[in-house]
N, C-alpha and C positions, 0 to 999 in steps of 0.2 A: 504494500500500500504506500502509494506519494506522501509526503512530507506536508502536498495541499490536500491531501484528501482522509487525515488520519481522522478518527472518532476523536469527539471531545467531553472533557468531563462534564455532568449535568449540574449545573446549580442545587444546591439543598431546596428541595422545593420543585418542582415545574416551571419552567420558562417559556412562555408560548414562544415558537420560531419566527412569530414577525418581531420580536423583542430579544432575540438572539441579539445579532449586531449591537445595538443600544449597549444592551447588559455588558456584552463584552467591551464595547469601547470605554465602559463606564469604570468597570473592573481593571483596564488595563492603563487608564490614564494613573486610577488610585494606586494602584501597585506601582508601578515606573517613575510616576510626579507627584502626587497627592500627598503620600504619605513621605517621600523624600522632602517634600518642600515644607510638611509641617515640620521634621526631624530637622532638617537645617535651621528655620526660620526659630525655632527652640534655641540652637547651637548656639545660634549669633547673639540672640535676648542678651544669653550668658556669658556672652564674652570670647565663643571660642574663636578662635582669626579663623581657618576653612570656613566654617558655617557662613561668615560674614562674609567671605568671599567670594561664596557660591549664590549669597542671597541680598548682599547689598548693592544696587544698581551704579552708587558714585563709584565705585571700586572697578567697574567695567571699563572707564577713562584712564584711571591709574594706580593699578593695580600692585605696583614696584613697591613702593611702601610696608606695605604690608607684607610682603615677599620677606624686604629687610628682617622686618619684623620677626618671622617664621627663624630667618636663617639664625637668628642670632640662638635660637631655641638649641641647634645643634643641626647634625647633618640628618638624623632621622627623629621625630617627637609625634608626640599623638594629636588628635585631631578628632572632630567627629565623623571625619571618613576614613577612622584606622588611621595607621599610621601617615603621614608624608614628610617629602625632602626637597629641598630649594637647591642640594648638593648637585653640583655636574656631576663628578665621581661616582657615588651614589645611584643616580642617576639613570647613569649608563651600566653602572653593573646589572643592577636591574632590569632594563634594556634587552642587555645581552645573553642573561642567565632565562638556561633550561629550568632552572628551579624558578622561575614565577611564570606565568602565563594570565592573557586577557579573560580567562570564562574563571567562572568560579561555580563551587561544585553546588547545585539546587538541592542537593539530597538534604543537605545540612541546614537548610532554610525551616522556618516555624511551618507546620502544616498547611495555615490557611495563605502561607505565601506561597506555598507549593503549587497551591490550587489555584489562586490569583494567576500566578505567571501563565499556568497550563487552558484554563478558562479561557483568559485575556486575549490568547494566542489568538492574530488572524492576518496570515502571509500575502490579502488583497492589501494590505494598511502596513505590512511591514517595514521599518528604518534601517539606514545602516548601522545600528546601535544592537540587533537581534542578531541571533542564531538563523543561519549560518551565513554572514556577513565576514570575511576575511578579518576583518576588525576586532571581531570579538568571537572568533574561533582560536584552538591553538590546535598543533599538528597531533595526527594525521591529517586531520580535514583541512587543515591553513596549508601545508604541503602540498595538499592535491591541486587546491583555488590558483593557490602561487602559481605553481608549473604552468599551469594551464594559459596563465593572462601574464606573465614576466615576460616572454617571447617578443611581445609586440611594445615592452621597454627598454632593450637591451639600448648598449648606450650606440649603435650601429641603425637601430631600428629610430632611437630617439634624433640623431642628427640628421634621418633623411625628413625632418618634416622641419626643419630649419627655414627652405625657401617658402614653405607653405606657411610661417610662423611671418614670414617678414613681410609676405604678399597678403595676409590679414590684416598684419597694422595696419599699414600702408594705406588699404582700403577704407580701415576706419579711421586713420587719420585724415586721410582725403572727405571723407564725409563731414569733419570737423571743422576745414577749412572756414576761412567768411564767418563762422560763429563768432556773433557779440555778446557781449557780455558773457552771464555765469555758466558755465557748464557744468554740469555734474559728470565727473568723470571716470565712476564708478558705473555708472548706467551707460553711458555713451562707449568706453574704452575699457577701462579694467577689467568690467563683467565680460564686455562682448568679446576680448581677442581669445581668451580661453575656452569659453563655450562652443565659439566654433569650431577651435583647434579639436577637442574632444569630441564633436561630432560628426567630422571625419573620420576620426581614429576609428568611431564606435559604429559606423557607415548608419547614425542616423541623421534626418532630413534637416538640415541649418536653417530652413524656414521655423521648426520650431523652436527658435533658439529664447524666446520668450518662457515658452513654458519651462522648458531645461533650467533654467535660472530659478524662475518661480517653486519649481519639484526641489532644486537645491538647495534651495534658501529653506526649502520646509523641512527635507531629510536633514540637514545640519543643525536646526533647533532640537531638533531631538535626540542632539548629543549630552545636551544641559537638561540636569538633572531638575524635577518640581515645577515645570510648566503649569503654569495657567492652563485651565482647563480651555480655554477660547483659543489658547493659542493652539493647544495641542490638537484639539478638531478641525483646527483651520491647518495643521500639518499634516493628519491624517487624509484629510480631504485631496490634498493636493498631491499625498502621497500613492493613494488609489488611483488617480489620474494617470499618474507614472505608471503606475504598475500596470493600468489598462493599454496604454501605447507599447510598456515591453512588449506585454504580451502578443501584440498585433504586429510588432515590430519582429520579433521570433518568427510568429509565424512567413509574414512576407519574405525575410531571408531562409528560413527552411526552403521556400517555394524558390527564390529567387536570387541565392548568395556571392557575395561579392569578394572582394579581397581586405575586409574590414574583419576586425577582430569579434567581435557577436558573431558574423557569417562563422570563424572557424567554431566558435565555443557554442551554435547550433546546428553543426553538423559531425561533432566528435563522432567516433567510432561507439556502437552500446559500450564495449570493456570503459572506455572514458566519460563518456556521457555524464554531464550533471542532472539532478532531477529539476524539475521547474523550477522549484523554489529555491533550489541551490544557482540555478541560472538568473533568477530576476534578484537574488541578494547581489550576486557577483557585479552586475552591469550596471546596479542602481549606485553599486559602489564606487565604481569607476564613474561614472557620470557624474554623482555628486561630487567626489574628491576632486575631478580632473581636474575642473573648474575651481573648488571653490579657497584652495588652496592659494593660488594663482590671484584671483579676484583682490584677495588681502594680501600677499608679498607687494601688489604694484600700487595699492592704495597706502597703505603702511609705507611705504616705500618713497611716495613721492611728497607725501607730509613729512618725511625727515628730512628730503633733499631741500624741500623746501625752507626749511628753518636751518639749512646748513648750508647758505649759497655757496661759499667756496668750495664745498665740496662737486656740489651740480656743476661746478664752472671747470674744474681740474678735470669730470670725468666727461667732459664736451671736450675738453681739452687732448684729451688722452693720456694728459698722465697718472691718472686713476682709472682703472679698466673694471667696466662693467658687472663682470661676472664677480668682481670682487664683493660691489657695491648691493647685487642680490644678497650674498653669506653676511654680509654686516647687518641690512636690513631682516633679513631671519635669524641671526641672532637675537638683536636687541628687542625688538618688537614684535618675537614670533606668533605666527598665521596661528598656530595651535598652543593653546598655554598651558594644557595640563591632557593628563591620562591615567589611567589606573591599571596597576598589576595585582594577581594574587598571588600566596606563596604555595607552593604546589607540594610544601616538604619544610619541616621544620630550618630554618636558612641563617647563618652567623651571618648578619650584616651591619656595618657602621657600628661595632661594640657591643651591639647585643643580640639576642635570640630573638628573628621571629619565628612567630608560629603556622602550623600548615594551616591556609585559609585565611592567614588574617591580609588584608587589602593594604595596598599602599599606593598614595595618589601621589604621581609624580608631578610636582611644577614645573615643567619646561620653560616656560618665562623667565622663571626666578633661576633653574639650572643654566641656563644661557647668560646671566647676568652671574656667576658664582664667579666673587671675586682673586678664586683660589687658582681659575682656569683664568680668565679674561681682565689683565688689568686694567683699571678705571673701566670698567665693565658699561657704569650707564652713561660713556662718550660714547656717539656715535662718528665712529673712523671707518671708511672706508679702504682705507689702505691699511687693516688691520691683520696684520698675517697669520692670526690664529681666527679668525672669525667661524671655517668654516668647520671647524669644531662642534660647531653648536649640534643641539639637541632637537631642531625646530622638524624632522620629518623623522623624527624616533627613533630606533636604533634595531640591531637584534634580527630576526626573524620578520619581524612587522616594520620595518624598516617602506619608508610611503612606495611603492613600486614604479611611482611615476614622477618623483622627486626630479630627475634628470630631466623630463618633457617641462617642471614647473620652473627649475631654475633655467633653461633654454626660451621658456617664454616671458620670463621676469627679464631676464638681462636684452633680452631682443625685443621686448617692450617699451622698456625704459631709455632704449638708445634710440629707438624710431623718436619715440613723445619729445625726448630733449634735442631731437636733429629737427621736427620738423616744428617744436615750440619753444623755442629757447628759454624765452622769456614767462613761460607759465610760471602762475605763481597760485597760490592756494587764494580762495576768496571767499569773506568769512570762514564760520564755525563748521568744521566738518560734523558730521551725525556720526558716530559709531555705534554698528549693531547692537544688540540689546541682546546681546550671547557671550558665555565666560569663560567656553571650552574653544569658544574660536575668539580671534580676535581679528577684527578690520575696521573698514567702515560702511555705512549704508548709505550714506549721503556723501562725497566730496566735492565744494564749489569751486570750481579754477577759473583765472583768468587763461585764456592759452595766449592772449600777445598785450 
């Protein structure tokens, strides 16, 4: 039996089937955000810095502070989410080590979370945050995902789409042209040069490049833990939507396949075949991450250049080269600011015992800023010869698989924008997203001349 088509547990009680959906969306918001966001929102009353982090909105602008704060705690201290560490070190052991992995074991959950999780289940509404999501699988099943989609990142694969990177901007810097006054350049360029690049990759239609965004913007909220209920319906919603084009989008390539990566991973061989719902986790993950990674390194990116003109001016210049000026920018302000590991096995780390099961939430913002790796850590230097160090596409096994296509479009982004606007400059107050586990912006106003 498929993975979409298992039996599911009944509710104590009878649930009539036009009140299935409801009950479950009802059930899975509570378990996932409901009762996360009461548990934090407790944390923070009390004082704990996590809880505050995850639930205080001024903290989403600048978040470093507090970081400080943590690190002075030591390289590993408690928290209301288990253990975390601000430590690179740390860090990246963790990262790297077979002894923790992203799933954690459900057996060991209180009964009626047992039952929440299994109830709540529904793979038309699923995020890249579920089972079986590359994300939050570990091997065998993260082994298999990998193989299967690494092929079409190798760093051979990622440089032939170089010209088709720079005949994107191009195109949307030409559309830019004659523009007076504010642009947003988030909407106009940051979002769009990624989107499209991904939609080629994934041989779907660029005309839907609106929705792709809109499905992205919604699968990435549902990394951050305690959503609003409105908000979470309003990601759910958009998340179905997705899930209905895979699926139409599958089948059309079954019938009609191309030289695009879905074509191969819809016509494996049975011995490799994924089951559906291993197919629409894999592609939904690719399609969100492609983009949304990319969206915030060139926003993030061009707010520091901005407030650092000699720097914009030396890498027009050529004496500070690009590709540099990505690794500083995910560094100091990285796309992703935190993750969580579990211990898989009782683990000696940073001085003391953890235990099998107990969680550890890694700050990647604050490990990028550790000022043990990165001296004067919160300058931003472009010509910082350890930059690329950082921790900003995670490490390990889970290491981002398309990190190579996002730093190729960051640095070939940023050298179109600053060739064909020299003069941009930020105008007013940019908006940044209203999300903890990503960091960007949602609004950015530029002048372009």
């Amino acid at each position: 039996m498929s993975a979409t088509t298992a039996p599911r547990p009944a509710l104590p009680g009878a649930v009539p089937g036009s009140l299935a959906r409801p009950a479950r969306t009802a059930v899975r918001w509570a378990v996932r955000h409901g009762l996360p966001a009461v548990y934090l929102s407790r944390s923070a009353r009390r004082g704990d810095l996590v809880g505050r982090l995850m639930r205080d909105p001024s903290l989403r602008e600048h978040p470093y502070d507090l970081y400080e704060q943590l690190r002075a705690r030591g390289p590993l201290s408690g928290s209301s989410l288990g253990l975390v560490t601000t430590s690179h070190p740390v860090a990246q052991e963790i990262l790297r080590s077979d002894r923790f992995g992203v799933g954690w074991d459900r057996s060991t959950a209180p009964a009626v979370i047992r039952w929440a999780l299994e109830f709540g289940d529904d793979p038309t509404a699923a995020g890249v945050a579920e089972p079986p999501s590359m994300l939050v699988v570990d091997p065998p099943d993260h082994t298999r995902f990998r193989r299967l989609v690494s092929r079409a990142f190798t760093p051979r694969a990622t440089a032939a789409f170089e010209p088709a990177i720079r005949r994107t901007a191009e195109r949307l810097l030409d559309d830019l042209e004659g523009r007076d006054g504010t642009v947003d350049l988030v909407g106009a360029y940051a979002a769009q040069l990624p989107v499209l690049v991904i939609a080629e990759l994934l041989g779907v239609p660029v005309e839907r490049r609106e929705d792709f965004l809109r499905w992205g913007a919604a699968a990435a909220a549902t990394l951050d833990p305690g959503l609003p209920l409105r908000r979470f319906l309003s990601a759910e919603k958009a998340l179905r939507s997705m899930h209905r084009f895979l699926a139409e989008h599958f089948t059309r390539l079954r019938r009609e396949p191309g030289e695009d990566l879905v074509s191969r991973l819809v016509t494996l061989p049975p011995e490799e075949a994924l089951t559906d719902r291993e197919l629409h986790a894999t592609v939904l993950l690719l399609l969100g991450a492609g983009f949304e990674t990319t969206v915030n390194l060139l926003g993030n990116a061009v707010v520091l250049l901005d407030a650092h003109r000699d720097q914009w001016d030396a890498l027009r210049a050529g004496t500070a080269g690009w590709d540099d000026a990505v690794e500083e920018a995910l560094r100091i302000d990285s796309p992703v600011q935190l993750t969580g590991r579990s211990a898989r096995a009782d683990v000696e780390l940073a001085g003391r015992t953890v235990a099998a099961g107990t969680r550890v939430t890694l700050l990647l913002g604050a490990a990028n800023r550790d000022p043990d790796v990165f001296p004067d850590p919160g300058r931003f230097d472009v010509t910082r010869p350890d930059a690329r160090e950082h921790l900003a596409f995670s490490g390990g096994i889970h290491y981002c698989v398309g990190a190579g296509l996002a730093r190729l479009e960051g640095a070939i982004g940023l050298a179109a924008l600053s060739e064909r606007f020299p003069a941009l400059r930020v105008a007013g107050r940019p908006q940044r997203r209203d999300l903890q586990t990503l960091r960007g912006f949602e609004v950015l106003p530029v002048r372009l001349t």
